[in-house]
TIVEXSE-554939 format. One line per 3 residues: their letters; for each residue x, y, z of N, C-alpha, C, O, CB. Coordinates in nm, 3 decimals. Glycine has a CB too. Layout:
<sites>
a) X,Y,Z,X,Y,Z,X,Y,Z,X,Y,Z,X,Y,Z ~ ... .
</sites>
This chain:
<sites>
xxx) -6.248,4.386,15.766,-6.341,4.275,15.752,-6.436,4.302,15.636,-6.463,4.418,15.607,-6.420,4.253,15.883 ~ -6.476,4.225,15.584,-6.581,4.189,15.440,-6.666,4.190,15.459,-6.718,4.089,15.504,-6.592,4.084,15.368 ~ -6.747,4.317,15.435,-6.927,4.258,15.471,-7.013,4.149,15.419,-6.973,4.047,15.363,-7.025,4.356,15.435 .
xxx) -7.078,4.167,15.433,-7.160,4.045,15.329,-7.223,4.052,15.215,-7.279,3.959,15.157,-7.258,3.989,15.378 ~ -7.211,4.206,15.168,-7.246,4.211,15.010,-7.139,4.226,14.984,-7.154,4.246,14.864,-7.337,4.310,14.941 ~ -6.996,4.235,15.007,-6.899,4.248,14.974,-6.812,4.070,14.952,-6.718,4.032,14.883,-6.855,4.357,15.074 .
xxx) -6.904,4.004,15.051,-6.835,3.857,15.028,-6.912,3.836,14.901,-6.847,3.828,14.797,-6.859,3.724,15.157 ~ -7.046,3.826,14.896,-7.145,3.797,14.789,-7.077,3.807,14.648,-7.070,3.727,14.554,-7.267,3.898,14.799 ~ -7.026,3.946,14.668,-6.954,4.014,14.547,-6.822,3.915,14.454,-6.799,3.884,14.337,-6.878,4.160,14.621 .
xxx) -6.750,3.891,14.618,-6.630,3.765,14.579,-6.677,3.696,14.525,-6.638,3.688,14.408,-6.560,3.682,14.670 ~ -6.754,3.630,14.555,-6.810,3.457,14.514,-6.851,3.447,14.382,-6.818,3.363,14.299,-6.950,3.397,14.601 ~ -6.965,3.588,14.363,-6.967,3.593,14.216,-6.846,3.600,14.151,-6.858,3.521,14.057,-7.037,3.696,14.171 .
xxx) -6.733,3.651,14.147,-6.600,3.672,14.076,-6.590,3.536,14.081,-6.603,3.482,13.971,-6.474,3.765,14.139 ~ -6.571,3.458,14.179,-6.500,3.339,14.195,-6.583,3.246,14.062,-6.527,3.200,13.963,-6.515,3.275,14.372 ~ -6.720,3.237,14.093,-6.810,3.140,14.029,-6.824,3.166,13.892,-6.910,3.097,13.838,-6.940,3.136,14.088 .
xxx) -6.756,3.260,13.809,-6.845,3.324,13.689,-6.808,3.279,13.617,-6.689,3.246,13.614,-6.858,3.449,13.651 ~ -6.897,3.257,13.518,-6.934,3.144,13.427,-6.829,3.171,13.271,-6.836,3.262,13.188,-7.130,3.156,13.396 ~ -6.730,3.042,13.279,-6.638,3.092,13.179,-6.720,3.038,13.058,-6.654,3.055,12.955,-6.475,3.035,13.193 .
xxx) -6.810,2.995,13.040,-6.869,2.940,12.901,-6.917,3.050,12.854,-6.996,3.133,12.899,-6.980,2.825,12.902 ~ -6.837,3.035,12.720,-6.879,3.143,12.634,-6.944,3.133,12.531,-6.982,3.017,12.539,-6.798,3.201,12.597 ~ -7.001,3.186,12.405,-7.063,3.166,12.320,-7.019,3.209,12.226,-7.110,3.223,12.143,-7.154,3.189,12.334 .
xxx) -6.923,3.241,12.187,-6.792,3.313,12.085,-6.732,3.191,12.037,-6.699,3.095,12.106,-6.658,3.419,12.170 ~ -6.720,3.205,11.894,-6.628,3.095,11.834,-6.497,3.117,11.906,-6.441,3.227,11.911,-6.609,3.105,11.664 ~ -6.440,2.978,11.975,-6.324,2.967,12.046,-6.219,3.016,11.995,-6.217,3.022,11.872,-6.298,2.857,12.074 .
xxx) -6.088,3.071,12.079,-5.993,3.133,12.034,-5.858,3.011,11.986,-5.861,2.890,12.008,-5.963,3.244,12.151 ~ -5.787,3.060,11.943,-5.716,3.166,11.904,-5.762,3.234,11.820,-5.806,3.141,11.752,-5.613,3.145,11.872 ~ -5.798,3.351,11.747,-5.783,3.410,11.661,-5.671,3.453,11.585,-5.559,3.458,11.637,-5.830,3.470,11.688 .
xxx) -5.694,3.491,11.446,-5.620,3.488,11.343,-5.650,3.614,11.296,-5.755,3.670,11.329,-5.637,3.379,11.256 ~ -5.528,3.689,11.186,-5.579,3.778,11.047,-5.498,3.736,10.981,-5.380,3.702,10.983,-5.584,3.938,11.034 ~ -5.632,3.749,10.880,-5.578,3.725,10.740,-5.594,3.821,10.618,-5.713,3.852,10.616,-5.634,3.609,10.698 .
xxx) -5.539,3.872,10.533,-5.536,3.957,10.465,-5.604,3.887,10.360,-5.615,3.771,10.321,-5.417,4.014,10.452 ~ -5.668,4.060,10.311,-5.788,3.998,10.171,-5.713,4.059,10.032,-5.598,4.071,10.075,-5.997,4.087,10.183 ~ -5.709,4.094,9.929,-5.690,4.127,9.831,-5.786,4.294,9.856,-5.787,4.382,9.771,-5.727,4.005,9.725 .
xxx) -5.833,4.299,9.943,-5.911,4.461,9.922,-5.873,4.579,10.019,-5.760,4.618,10.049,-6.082,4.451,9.948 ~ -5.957,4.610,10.047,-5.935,4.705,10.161,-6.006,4.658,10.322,-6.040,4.718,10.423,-6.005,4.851,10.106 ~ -6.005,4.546,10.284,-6.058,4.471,10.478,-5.935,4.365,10.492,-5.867,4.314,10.404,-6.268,4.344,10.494 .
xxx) -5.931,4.349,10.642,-5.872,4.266,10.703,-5.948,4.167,10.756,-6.055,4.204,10.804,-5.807,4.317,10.780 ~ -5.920,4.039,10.762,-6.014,3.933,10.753,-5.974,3.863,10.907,-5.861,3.822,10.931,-5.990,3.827,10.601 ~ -6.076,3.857,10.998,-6.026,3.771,11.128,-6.082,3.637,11.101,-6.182,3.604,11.037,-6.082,3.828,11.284 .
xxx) -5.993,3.568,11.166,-6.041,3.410,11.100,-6.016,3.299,11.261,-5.924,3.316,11.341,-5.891,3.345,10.922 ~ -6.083,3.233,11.268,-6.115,3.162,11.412,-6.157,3.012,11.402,-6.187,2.960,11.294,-6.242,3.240,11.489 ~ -6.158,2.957,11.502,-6.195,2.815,11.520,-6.206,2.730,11.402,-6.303,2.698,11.334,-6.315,2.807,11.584 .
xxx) -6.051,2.696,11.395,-6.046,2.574,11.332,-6.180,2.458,11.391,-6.203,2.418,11.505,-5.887,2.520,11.361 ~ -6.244,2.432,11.270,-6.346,2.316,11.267,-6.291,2.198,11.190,-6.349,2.090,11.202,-6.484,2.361,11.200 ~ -6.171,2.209,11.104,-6.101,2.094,11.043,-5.948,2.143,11.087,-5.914,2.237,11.160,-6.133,2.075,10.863 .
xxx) -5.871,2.049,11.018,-5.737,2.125,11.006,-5.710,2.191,10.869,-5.727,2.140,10.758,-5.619,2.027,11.034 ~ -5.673,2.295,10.896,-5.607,2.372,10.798,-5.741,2.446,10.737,-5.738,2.475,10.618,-5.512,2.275,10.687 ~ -5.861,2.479,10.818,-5.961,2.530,10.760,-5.982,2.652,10.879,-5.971,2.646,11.001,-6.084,2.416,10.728 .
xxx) -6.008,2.732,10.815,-6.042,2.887,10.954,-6.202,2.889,10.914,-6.267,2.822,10.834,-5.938,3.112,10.911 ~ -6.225,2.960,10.973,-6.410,3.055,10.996,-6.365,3.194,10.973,-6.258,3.214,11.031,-6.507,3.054,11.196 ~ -6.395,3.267,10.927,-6.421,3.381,10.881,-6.538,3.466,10.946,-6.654,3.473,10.905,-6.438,3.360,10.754 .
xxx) -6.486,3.526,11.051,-6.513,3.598,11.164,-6.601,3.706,11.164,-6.716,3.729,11.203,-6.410,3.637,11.208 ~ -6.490,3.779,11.096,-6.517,3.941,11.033,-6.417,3.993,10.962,-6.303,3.951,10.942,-6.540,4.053,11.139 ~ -6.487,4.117,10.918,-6.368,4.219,10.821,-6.365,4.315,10.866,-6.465,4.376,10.903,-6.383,4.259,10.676 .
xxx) -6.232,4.360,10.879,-6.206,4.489,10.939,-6.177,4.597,10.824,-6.092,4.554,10.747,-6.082,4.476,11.040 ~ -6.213,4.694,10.797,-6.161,4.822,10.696,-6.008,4.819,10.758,-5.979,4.773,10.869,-6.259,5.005,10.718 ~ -5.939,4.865,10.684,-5.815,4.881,10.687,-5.742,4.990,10.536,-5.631,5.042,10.549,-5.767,4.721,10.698 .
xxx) -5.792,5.001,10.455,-5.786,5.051,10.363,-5.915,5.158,10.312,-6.024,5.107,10.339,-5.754,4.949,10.297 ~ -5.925,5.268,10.257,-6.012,5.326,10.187,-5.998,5.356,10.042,-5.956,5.468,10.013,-6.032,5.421,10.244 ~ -6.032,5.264,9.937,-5.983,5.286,9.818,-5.816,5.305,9.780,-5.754,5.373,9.699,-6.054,5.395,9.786 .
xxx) -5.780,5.206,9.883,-5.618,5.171,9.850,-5.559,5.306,9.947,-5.437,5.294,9.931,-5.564,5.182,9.641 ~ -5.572,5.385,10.008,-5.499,5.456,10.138,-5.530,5.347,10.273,-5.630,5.295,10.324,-5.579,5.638,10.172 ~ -5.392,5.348,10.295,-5.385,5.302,10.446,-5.471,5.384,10.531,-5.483,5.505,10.514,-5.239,5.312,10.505 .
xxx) -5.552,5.295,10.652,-5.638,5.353,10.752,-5.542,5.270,10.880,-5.569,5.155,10.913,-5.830,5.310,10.731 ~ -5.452,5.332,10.929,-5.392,5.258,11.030,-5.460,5.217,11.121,-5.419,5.111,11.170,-5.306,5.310,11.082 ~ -5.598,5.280,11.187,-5.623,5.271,11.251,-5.725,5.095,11.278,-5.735,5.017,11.373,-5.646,5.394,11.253 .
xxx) -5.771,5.099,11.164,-5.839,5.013,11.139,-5.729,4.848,11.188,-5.761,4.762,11.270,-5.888,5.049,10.977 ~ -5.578,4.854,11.087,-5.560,4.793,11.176,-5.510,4.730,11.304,-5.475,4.617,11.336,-5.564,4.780,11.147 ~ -5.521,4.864,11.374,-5.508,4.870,11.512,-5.620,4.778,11.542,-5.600,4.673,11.604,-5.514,5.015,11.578 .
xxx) -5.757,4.819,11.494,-5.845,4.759,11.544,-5.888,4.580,11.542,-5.967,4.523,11.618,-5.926,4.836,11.497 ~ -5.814,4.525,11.437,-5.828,4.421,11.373,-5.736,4.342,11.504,-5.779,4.245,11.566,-5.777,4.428,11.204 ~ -5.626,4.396,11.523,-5.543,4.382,11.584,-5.603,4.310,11.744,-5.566,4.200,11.786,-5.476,4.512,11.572 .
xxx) -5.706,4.407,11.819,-5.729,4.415,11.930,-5.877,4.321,11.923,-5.919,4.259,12.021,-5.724,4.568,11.977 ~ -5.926,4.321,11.825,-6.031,4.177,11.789,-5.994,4.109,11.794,-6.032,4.048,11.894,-6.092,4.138,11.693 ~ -5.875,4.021,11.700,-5.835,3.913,11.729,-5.779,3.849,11.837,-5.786,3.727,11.852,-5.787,3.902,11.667 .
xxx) -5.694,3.965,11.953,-5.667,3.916,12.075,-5.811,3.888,12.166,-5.802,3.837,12.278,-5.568,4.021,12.141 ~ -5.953,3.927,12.103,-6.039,3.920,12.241,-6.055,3.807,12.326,-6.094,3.814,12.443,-6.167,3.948,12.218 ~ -6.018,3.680,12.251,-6.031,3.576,12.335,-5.925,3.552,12.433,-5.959,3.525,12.548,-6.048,3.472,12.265 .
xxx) -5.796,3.559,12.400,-5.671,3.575,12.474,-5.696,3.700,12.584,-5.635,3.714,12.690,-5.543,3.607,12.364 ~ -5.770,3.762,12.547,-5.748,3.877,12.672,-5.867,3.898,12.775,-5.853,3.958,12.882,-5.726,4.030,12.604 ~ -5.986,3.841,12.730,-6.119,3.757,12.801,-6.035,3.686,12.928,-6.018,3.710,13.047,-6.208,3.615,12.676 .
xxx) -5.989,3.577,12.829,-5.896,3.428,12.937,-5.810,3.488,13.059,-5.802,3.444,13.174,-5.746,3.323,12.824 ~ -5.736,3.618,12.991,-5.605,3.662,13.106,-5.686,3.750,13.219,-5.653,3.753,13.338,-5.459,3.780,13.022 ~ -5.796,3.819,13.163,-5.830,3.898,13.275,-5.971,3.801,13.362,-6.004,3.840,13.473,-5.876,4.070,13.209 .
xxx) -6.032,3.696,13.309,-6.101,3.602,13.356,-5.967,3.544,13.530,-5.976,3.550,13.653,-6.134,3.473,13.191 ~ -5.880,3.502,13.445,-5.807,3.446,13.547,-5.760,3.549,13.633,-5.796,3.542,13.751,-5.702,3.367,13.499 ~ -5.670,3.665,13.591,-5.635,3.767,13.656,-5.761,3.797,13.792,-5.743,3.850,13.902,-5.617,3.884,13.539 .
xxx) -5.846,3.756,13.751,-5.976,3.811,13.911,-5.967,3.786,13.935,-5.931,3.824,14.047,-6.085,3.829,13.973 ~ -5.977,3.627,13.901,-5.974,3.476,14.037,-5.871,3.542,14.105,-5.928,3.609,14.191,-5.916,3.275,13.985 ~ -5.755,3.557,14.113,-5.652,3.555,14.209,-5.675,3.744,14.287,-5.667,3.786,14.403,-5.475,3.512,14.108 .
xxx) -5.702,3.803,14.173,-5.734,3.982,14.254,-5.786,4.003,14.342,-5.732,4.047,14.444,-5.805,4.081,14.202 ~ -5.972,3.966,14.323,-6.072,3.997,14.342,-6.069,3.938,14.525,-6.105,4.004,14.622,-6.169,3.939,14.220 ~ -6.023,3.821,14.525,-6.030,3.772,14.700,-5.970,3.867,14.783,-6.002,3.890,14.900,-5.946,3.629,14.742 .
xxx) -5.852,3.940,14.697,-5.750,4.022,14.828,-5.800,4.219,14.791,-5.775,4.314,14.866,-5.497,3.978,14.780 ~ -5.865,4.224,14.672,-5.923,4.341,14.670,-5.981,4.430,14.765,-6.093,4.386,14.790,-5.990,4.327,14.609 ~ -5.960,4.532,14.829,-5.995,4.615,14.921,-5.969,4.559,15.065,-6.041,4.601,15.155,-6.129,4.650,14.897 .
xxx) -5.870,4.465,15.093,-5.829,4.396,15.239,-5.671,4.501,15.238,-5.561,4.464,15.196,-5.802,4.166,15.235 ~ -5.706,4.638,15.298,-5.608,4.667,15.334,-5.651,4.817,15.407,-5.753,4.871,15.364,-5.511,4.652,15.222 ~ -5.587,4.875,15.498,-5.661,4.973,15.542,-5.662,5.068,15.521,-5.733,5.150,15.580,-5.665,4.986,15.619 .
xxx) -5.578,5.095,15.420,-5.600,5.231,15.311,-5.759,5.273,15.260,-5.781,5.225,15.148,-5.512,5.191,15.157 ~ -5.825,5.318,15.291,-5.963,5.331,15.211,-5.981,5.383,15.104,-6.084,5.362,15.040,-6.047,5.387,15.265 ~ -5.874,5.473,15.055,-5.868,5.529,14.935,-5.802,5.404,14.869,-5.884,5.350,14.794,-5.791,5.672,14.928 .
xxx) -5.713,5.357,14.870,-5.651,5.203,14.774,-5.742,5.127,14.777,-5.779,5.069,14.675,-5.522,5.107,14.828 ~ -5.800,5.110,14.897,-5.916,4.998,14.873,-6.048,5.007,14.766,-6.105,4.917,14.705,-5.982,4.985,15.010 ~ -6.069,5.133,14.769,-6.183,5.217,14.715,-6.161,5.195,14.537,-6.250,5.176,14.454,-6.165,5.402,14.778 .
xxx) -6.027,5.204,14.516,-5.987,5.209,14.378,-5.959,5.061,14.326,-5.978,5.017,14.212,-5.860,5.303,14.362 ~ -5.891,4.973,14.477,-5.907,4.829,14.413,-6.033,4.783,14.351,-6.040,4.726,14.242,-5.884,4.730,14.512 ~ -6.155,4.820,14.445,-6.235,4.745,14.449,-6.316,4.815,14.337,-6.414,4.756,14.292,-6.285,4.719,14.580 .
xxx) -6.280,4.944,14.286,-6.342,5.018,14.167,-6.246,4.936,14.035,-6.309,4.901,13.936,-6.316,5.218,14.184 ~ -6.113,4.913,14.041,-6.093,4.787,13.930,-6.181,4.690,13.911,-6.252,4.676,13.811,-5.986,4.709,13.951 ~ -6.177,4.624,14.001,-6.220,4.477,14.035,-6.386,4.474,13.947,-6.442,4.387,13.880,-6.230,4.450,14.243 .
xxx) -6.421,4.602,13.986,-6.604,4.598,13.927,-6.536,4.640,13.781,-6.617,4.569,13.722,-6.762,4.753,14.015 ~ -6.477,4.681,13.701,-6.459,4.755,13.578,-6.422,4.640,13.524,-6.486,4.610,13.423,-6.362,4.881,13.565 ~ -6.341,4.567,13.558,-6.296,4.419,13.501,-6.423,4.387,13.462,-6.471,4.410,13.352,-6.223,4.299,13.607 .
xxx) -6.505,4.304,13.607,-6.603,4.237,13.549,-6.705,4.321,13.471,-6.752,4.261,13.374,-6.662,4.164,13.646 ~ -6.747,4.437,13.488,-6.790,4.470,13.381,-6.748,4.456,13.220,-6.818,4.465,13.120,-6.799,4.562,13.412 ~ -6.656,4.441,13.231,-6.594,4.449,13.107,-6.623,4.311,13.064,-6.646,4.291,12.945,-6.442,4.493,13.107 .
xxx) -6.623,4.221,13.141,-6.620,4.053,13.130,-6.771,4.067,13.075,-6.804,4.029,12.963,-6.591,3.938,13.303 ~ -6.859,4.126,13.167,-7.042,4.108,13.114,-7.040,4.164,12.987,-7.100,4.106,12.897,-7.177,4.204,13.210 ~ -6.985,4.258,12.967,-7.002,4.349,12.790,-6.961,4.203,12.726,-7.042,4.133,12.666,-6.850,4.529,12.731 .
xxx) -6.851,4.175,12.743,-6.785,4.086,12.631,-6.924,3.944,12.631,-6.952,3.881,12.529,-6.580,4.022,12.692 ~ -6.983,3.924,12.756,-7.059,3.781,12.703,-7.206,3.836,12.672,-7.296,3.755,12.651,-7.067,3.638,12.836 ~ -7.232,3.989,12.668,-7.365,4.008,12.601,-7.392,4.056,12.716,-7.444,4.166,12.698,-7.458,3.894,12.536 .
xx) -7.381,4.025,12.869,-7.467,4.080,12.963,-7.504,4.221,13.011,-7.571,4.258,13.107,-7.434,4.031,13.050 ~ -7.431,4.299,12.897,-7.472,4.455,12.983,-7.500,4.534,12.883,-7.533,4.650,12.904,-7.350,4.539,13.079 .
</sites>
């Protein structure tokens, strides 16, 4: 059974506020002529991007792979906000309903790491 800071807990998952304040996704890269990688977002016309950010990717013409690894995992943030936004709705109700206490213990230690992760991404933590 669910206590009642533990239902509390649901409801917040359930209720949380998908409005975001991030230029809307999809995101894009686009390559510059230098050593940055260019993320580009919310079409405001057609055929026009926003210019996001720049990622290093280069240091005086050597590849920095890493960089664009990183470019990489920016441009998915909105796509991966959306999947794990939804992914709770359906988790978070059946999280720790089982009588394992150690599984439960670790569901319900996901379940908070998600949404934490959800508050970093909208500024809240």
């Amino acid at each position: 059974m669910i206590d009642e800071s533990e239902a509390e807990f649901l409801e917040r998952i359930k209720t949380m506020a998908s409005e975001t304040k991030w230029t809307p996704g999809p995101w894009s890269l686009g390559r510059n002529k230098s050593d940055y990688m260019q993320i580009d977002g919310g079409l405001s016309r057609p055929q026009q991007h926003i210019g996001l950010a720049k990622v290093v990717v280069a240091f005086d013409g050597d590849p920095y792979p890493q960089g664009e690894a990183n470019a990489d995992l920016i441009a998915a943030a909105p796509e991966l906000y959306e999947a794990l936004e939804r992914l709770l709705k359906w988790v978070a109700p059946i999280a720790g309903d089982n009588h394992d206490k150690d599984r439960e213990r670790e569901e319900m230690a996901s379940v908070e790491a998600a949404c934490s992760a959800l508050r970093k991404a909208r500024g809240e933590s």
